[in-house]
BAZASE-625968 format. One record per atom (N, C-alpha, C): x negated, y negated, z negated. Coordinates in steps of 0.001 Angstrom, whole numbers, padded with zeros to 6 digits, always signed. Example, Ala and Ser with C-alpha at 12.3 -4.5 7.8 and 13.67 -1.06 7.14 Angstrom:
! BAZASE-625968
-013190+005690-007800-012300+004500-007800-013200+003300-007800-012850+002250-007080-013670+001060-007140-012900-000030-007870
END
This chain:
! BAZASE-625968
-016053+033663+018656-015807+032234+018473-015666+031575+019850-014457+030911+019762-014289+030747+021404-013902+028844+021324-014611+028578+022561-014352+027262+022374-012374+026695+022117-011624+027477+022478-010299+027394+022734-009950+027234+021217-010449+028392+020422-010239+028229+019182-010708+026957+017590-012147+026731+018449-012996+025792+017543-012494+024356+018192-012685+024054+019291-012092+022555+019674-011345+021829+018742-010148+021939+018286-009864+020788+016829-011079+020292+015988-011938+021152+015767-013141+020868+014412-013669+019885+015198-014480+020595+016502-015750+019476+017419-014952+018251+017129-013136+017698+017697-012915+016510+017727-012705+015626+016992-012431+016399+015746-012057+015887+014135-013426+015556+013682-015234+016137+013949-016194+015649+013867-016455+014282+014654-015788+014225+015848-016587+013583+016941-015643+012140+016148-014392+012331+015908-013594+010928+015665-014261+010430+014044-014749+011650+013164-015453+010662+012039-016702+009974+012412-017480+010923+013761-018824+010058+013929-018439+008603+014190-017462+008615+015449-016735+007269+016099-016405+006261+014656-016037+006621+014035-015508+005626+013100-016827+005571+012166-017513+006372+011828-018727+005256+011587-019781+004580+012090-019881+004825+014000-020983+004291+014287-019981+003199+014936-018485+002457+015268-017595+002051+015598-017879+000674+015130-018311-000577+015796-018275-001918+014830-016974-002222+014673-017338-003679+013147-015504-003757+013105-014898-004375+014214-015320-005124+015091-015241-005886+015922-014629-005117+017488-015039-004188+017539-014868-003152+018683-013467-002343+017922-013053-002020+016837-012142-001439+015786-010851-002568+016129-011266-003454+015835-010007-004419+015573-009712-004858+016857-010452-005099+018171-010233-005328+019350-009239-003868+019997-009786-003290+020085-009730-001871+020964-008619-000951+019980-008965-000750+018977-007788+000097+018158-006366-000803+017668-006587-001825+016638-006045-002033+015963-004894-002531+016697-005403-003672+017478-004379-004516+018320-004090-003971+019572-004278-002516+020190-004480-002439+021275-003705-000600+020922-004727+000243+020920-004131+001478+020979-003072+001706+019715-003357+000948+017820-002507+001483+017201-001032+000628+017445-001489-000154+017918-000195-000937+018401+000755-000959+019383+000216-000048+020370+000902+000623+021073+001419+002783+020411+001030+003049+019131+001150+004211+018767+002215+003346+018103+002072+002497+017437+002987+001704+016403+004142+002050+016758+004316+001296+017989+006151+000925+018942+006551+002250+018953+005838+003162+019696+006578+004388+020598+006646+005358+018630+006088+005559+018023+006410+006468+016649+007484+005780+016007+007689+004010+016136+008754+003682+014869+009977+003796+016062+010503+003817+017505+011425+004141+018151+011430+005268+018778+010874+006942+017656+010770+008010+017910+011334+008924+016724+010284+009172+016557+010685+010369+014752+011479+009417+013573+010128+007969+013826+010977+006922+012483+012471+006906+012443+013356+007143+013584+014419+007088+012934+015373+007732+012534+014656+008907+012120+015367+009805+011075+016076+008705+010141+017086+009781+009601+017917+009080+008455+017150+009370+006953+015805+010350+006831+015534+010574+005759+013717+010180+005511+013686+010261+004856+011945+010009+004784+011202+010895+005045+009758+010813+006490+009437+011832+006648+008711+012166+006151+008110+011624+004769+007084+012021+003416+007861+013355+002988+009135+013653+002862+009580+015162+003066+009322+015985+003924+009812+015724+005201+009202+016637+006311+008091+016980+006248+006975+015944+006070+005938+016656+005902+005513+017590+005453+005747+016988+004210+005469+018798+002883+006658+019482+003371+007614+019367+004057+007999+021092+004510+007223+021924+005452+006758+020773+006323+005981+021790+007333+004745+021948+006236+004138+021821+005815+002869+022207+004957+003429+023706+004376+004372+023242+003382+004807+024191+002696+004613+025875+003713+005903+025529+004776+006089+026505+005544+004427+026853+006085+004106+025904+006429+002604+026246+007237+001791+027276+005840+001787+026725+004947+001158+027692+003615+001530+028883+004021+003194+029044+003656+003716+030230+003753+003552+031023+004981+003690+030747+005709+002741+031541+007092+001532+032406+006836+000943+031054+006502-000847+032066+006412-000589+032791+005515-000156+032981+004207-000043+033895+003188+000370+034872+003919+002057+035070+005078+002462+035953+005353+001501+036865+006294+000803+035904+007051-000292+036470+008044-001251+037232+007519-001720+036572+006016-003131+037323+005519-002828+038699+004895-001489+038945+004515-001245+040046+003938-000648+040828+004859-000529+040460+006169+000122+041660+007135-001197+042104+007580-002467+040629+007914-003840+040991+008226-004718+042430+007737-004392+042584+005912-004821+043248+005155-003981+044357+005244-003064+044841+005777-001983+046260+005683-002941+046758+006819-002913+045394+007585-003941+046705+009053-005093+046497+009198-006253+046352+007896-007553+046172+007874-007865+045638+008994-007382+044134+009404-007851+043446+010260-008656+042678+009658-009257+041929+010012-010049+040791+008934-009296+039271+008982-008555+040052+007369-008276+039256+006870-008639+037408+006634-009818+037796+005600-010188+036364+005005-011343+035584+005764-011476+035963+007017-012400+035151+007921-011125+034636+008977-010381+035349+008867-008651+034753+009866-008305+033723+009150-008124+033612+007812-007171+032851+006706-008404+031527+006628-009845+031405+006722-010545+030348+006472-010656+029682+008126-010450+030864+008821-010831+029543+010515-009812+028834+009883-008618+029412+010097-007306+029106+009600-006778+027407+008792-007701+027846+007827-007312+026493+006937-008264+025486+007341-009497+025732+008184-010430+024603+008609-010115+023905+009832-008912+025198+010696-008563+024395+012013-007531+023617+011772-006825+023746+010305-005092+023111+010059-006219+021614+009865-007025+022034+008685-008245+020619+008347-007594+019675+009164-009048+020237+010065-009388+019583+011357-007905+018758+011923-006888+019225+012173-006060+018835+012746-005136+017643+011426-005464+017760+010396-004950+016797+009837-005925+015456+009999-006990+015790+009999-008040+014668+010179-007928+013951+012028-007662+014694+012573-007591+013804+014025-005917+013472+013830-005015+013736+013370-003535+012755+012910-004559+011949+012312-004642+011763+011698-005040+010750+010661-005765+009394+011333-007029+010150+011863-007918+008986+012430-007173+008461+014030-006406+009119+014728-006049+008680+015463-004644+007806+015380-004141+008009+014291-002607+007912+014167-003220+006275+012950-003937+006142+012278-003864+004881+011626-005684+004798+010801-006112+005797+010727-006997+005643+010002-008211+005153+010316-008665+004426+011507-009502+003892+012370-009215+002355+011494-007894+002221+010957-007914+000544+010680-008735+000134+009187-009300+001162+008830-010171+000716+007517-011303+000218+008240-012076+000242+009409-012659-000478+009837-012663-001630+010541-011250-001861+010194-011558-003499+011663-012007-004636+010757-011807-005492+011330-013069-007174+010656-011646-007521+009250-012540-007684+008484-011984-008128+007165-011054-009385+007593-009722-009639+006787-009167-010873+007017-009060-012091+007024-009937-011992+005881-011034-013765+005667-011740-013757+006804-012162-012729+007566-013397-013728+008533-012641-013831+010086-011374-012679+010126-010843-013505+011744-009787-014326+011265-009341-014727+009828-008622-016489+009712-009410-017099+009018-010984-017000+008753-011905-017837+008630-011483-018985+007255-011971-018082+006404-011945-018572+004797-012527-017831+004388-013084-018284+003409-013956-017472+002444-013695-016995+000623-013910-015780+000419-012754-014976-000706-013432-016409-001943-012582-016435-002937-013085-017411-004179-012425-016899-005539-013112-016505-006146-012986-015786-007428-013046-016955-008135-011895-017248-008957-011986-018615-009585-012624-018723-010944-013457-019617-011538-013921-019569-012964-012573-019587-013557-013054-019581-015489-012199-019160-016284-011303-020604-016302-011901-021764-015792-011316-023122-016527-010098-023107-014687-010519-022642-013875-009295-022941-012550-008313-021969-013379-008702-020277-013277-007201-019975-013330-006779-020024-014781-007650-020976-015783-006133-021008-016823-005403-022089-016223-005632-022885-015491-004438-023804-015003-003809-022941-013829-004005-022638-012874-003592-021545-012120-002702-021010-012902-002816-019811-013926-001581-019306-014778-000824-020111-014976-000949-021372-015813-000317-021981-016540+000931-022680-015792+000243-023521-014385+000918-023891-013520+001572-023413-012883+001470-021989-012284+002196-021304-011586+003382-020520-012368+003086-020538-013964+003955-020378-014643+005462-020945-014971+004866-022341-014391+006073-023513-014196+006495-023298-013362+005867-023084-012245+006862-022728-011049+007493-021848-010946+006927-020329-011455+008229-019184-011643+009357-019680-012520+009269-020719-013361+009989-021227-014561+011484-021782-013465+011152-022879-012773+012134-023766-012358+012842-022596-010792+011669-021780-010199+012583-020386-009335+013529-019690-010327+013444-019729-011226+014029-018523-012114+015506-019149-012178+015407-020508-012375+016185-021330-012998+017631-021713-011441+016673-021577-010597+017780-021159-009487+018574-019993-009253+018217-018861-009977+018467-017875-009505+019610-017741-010636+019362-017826-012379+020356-017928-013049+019729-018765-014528+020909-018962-015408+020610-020296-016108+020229-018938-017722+020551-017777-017607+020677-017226-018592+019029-016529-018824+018448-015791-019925+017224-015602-020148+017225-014271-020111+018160-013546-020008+018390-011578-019437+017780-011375-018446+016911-010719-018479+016104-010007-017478+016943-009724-016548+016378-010205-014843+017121-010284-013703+016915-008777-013255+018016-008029-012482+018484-006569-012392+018723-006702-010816+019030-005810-010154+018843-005328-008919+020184-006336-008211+021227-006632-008928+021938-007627-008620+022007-008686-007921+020706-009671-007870+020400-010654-007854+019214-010565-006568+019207-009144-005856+018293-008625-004793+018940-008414-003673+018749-008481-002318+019540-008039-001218+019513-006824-001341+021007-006465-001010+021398-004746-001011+020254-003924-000176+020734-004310+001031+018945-003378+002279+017411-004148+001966+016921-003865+000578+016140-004844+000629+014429-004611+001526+014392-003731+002802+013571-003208+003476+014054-004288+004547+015562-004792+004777+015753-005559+006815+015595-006776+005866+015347-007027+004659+015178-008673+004166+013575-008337+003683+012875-007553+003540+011096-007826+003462+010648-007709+004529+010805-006828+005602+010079-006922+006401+009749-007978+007830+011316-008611+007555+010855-009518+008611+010075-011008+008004+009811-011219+007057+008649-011734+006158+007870-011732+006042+007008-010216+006307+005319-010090+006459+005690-010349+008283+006918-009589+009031+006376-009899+010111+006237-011671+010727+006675-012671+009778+006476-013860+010470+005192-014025+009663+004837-013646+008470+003292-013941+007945+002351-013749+009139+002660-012132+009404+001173-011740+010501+001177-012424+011666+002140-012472+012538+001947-013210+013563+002184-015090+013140+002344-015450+012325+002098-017020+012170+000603-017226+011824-000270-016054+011662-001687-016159+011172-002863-014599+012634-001840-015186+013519-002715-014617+014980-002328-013059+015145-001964-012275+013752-001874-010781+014202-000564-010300+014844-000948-009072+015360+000539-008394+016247+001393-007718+015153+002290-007273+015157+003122-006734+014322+004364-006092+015198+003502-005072+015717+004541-004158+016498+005222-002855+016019+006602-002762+016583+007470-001874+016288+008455-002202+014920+008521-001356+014459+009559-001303+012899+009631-000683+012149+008048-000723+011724+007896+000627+010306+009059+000449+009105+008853+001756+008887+010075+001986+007719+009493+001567+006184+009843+001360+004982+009842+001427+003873+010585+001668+003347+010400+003158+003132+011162+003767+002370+011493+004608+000896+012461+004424+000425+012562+004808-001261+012429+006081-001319+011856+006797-001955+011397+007863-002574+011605+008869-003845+012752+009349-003238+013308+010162-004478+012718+011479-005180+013064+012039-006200+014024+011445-007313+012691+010576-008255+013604+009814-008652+012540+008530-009299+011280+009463-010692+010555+008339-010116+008872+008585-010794+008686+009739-010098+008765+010343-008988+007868+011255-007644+006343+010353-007545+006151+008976-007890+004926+008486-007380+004460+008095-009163+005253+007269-009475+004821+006452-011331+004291+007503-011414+004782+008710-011700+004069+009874-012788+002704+010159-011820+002272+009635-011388+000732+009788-010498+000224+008415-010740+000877+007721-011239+000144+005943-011349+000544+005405-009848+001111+005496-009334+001355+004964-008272+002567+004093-007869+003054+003064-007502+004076+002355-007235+004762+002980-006063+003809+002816-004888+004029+003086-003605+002899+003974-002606+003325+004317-001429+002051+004942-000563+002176+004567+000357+001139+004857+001676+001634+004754+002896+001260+005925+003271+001959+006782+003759+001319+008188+004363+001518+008374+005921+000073+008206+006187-000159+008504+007662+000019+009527+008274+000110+010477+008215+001067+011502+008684+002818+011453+009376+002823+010237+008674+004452+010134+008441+004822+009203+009026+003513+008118+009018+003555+006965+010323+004565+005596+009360+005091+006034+007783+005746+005096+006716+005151+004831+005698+005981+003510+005369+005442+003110+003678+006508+004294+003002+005971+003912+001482+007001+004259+000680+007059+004321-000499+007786+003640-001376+007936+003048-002942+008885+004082-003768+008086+004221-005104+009169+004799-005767+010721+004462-006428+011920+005629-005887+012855+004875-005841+012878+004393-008102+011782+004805-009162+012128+004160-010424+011503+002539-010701+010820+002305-009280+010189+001119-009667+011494+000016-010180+011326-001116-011529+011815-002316-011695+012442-002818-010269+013762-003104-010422+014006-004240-008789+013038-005415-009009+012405-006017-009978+011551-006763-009849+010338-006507-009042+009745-005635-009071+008912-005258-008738+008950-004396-007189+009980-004083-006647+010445-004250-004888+009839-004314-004195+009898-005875-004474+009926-006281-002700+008012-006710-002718+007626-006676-003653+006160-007056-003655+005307-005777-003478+005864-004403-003281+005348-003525-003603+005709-002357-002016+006860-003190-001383+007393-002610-000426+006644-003530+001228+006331-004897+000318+005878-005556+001387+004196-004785+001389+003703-004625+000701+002314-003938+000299+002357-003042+001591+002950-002291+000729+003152-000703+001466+003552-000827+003269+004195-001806+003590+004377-002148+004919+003167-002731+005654+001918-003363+005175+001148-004320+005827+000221-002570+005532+000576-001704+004947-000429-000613+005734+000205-000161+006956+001754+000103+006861+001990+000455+008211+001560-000232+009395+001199-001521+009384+000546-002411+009968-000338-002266+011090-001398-001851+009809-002893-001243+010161-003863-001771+009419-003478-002244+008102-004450-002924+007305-004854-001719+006033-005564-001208+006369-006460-000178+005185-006500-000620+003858-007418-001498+003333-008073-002251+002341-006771-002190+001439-006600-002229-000004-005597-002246-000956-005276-003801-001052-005996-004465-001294-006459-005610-001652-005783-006578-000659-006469-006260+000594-005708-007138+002043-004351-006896+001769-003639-005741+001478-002390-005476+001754-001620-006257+000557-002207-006628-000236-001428-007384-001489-001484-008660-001320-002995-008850-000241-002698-010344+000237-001753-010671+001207-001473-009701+002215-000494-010108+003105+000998-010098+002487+001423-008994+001516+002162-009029+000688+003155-010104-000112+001729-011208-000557+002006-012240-001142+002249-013487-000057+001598-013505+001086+001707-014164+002256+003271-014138+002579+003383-012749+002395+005163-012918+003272+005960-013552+002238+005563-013517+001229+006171-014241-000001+006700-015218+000172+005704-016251+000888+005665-017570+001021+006895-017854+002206+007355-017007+002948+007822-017327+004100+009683-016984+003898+010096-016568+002302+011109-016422+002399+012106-018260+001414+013472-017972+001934+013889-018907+001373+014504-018634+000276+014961-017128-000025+015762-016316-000987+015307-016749-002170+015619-017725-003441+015059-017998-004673+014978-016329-005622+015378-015382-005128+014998-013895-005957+013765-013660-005780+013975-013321-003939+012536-012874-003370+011457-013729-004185+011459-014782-003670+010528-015654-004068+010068-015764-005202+010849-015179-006269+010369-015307-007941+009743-013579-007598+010284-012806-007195+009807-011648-007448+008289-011863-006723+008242-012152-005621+006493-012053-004582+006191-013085-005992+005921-014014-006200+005783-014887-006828+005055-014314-008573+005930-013501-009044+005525-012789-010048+004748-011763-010210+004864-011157-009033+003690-009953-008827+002085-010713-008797+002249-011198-008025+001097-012361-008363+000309-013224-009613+001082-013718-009910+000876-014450-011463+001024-012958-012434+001088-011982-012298+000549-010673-013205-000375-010518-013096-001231-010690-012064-002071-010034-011553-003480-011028-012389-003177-012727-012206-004339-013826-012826-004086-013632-014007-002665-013717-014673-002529-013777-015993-003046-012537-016543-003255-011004-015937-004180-010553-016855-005726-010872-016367-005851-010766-015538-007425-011455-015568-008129-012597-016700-006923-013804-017096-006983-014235-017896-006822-013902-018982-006121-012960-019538-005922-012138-020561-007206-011437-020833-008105-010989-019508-009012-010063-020111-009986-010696-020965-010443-012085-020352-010978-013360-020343-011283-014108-021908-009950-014345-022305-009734-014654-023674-008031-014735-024073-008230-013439-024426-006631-012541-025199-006316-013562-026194-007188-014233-027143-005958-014682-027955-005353-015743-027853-006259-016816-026694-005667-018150-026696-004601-017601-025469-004710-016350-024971-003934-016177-023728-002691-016081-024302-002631-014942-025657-001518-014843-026232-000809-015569-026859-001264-016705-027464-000697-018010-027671-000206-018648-026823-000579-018908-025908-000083-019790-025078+000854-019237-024537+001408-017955-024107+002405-016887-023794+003428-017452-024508+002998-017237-025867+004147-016871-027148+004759-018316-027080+004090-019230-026875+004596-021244-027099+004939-021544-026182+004681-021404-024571+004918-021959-023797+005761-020892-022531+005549-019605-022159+006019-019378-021549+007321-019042-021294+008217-019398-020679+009443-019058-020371+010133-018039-020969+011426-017951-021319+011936-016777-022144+012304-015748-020854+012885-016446-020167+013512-015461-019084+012280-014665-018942+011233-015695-018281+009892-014533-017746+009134-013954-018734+009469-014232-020154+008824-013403-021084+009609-011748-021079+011080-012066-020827+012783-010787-020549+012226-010024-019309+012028-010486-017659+011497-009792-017580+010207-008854-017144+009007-009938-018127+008063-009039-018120+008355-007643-018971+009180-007954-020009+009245-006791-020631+010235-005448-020301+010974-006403-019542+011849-005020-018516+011031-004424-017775+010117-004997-016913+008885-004269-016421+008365-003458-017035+007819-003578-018250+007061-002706-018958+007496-001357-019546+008944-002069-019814+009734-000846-020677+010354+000262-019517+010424-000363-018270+010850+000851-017166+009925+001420-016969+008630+001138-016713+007332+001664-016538+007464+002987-018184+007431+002249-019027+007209+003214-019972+008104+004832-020099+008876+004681-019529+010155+006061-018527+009265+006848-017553+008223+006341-017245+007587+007508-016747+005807+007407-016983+005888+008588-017794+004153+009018-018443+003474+009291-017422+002218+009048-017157+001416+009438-016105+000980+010684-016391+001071+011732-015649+000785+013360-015697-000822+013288-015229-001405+012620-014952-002560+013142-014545-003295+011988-014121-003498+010849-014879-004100+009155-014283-005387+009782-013821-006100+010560-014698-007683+010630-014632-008161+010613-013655-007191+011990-012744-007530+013192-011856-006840+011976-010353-006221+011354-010322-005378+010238-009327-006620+009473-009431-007156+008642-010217-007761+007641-010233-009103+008258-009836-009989+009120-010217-011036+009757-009358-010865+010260-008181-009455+010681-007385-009304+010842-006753-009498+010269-005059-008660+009222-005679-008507+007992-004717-009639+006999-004718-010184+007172-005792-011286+006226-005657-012524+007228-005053-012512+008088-004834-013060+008778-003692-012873+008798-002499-011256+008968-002029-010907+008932-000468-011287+007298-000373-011102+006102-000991-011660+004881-000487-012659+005069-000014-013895+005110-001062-015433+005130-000774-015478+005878+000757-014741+007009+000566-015217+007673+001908-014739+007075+003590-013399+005907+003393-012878+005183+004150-013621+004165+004357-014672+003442+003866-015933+002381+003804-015320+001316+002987-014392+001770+001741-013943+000791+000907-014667+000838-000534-016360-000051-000464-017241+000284-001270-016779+000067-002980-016131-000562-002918-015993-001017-004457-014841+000331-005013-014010+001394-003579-012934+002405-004557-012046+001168-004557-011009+002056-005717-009917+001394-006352-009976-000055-007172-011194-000468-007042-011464-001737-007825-010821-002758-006485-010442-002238-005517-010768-003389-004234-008958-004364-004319-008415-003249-005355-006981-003811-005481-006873-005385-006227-008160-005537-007080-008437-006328-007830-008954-007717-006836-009357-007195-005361-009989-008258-004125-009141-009066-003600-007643-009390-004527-006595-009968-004039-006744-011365-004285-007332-011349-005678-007268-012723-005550-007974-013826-005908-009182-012966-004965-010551-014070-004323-009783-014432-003104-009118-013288-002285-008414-013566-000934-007328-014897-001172-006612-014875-002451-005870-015629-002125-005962-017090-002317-006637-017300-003390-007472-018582-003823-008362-019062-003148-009194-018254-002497-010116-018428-001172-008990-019177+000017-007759-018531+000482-007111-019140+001465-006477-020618+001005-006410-020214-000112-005427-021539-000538-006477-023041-000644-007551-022575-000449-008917-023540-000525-009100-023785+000722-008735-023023+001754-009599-023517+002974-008195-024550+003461-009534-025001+004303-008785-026761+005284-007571-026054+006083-006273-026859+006149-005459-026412+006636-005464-026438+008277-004869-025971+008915-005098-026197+010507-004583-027387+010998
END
């Protein structure tokens, strides 16, 4: 055992100790705005500009990397070398080396200071009597956006979306983050993800895979459902960890476009999100009030939403959803996968505090 050989493990230990004895404060100073933001620039005017997504590349080199050791362990075993103590350093030093990409390349940002407390507001989970007006009201307002966009009640189609719709979202979160103090360096990609339902059939919309240094959405998602899901996936390229933050910044860039599409689409991802809360709340006056008052168009397409969603079965929710709600916990995201649900104390919380 030679130090030449073990060194990946010691540093892949030493960077998880760092990140938990690491305050957020020292995280968000020193990493976030400082070293990943300088990894940011030089990776998105490097590999990023491949013409293809490097969520492929990756799993080729994996793949190939598999296929290696297999080829190694069975040439190992023709010449009674030792084999299966070669094949386990093996897979603990590849480990190791995925874990220092990781923590060095983005994964340090699940610790920096939460976003309510460096723009100083506090999260507000609204009682049942705010967001039924909340729904109700904001219902009007998707009503009279809709009504700009077209006069007819057919569920709005990819038509009615900018063709590159990645160079029309992203410069949206980037005037959100820096109009609210953060850096937003380089030009992460968001990119579509073929062949469609590669992510739905896992429950998933979108990812960000750090390895790859990109977002990335599935290419079967609804065009409704886009640009709210692409802006997500970008505020991780960012450096924002938390699920939750990223749906708040998401909805933030929302605010900053003039496009009456965009704007119904950020706009609607949102009001899904209270209106089932309210739904969970009390279903039948929820469903009444749906059925009498809400908009036909946005009744068309909630249900285009649903019915594209229904094109791809989830192969395995159980095994995804225990999954991930494990790698959170272990990222210091205590609540798991519930934290997606932390959107909108964040956003009602901001919309409460004193303006500047």
């Amino acid at each position: 055992m030679t130090f030449y050989r073990w060194w990946p493990i010691l540093l892949a230990a030493a960077l998880i100790a760092l990140r938990k004895v690491a305050s957020p404060q020292a995280i968000e100073t020193w990493y976030s705005r400082r070293f990943f933001a300088v990894l940011r620039a030089g990776w998105d005017h490097s590999l990023a500009l491949a013409p293809f997504p490097l969520f492929y590349l990756f799993w080729l080199v994996i793949l190939l990397g598999v296929g290696w050791l297999i080829r190694r362990f069975f040439r190992d075993r023709r010449r009674q070398a030792p084999a299966w103590s070669r094949l386990g350093r093996s897979l603990v030093v590849s480990l190791a080396w995925l874990l220092i990409v990781f923590f060095l390349g983005w994964g340090f940002n699940y610790g920096r200071q939460p976003v309510e407390e460096v723009m100083g507001f506090t999260p507000y989970p609204p009682p049942l009597n705010e967001l039924r007006t909340r729904v109700r009201a904001q219902a009007d307002t998707l009503a009279e956006l809709r009504r700009k966009i077209t006069t007819d009640t057919l569920a709005l189609d990819a038509s009615v979306f900018p063709s590159r719709l990645e160079t029309a979202v992203r410069p949206l979160l980037v005037n959100a983050l820096v109009r609210h103090g953060y850096p937003a360096p380089g030009r992460p990609r968001a990119r579509i993800l073929l062949p469609r339902g590669i992510l739905l059939h896992l429950s998933t919309a979108g990812v960000y895979w750090p390895w790859a240094g990109e977002g990335n959405i599935d290419g079967g998602l609804h065009p409704l459902q886009q640009p709210a899901v692409m802006a997500h996936e970008l505020a991780h390229a960012y450096g924002f960890g938390y699920e939750g933050t990223c749906t708040f910044w998401a909805w933030l860039a929302g605010r900053e476009t003039g496009d009456p599409a965009l704007e119904y689409a950020f706009r609607l991802a949102y009001w899904r999100r209270i209106a089932g809360r309210l739904r969970q709340q009390e279903p039948e006056e929820y469903w009444a009030w749906r059925a009498a008052h809400l908009d036909p168009g946005i009744r068309n397409d909630l249900q285009a939403i649903y019915d594209n969603g229904q094109r791809y079965r989830n192969l395995a929710p159980v095994i995804r959803d225990v999954t991930y709600d494990a790698y959170l916990k272990a990222q210091g995201v205590h609540e798991g996968i519930i934290n997606y649900g932390r959107v909108v104390p964040l956003v009602e919380g901001y919309l409460r505090a004193p303006a500047d």
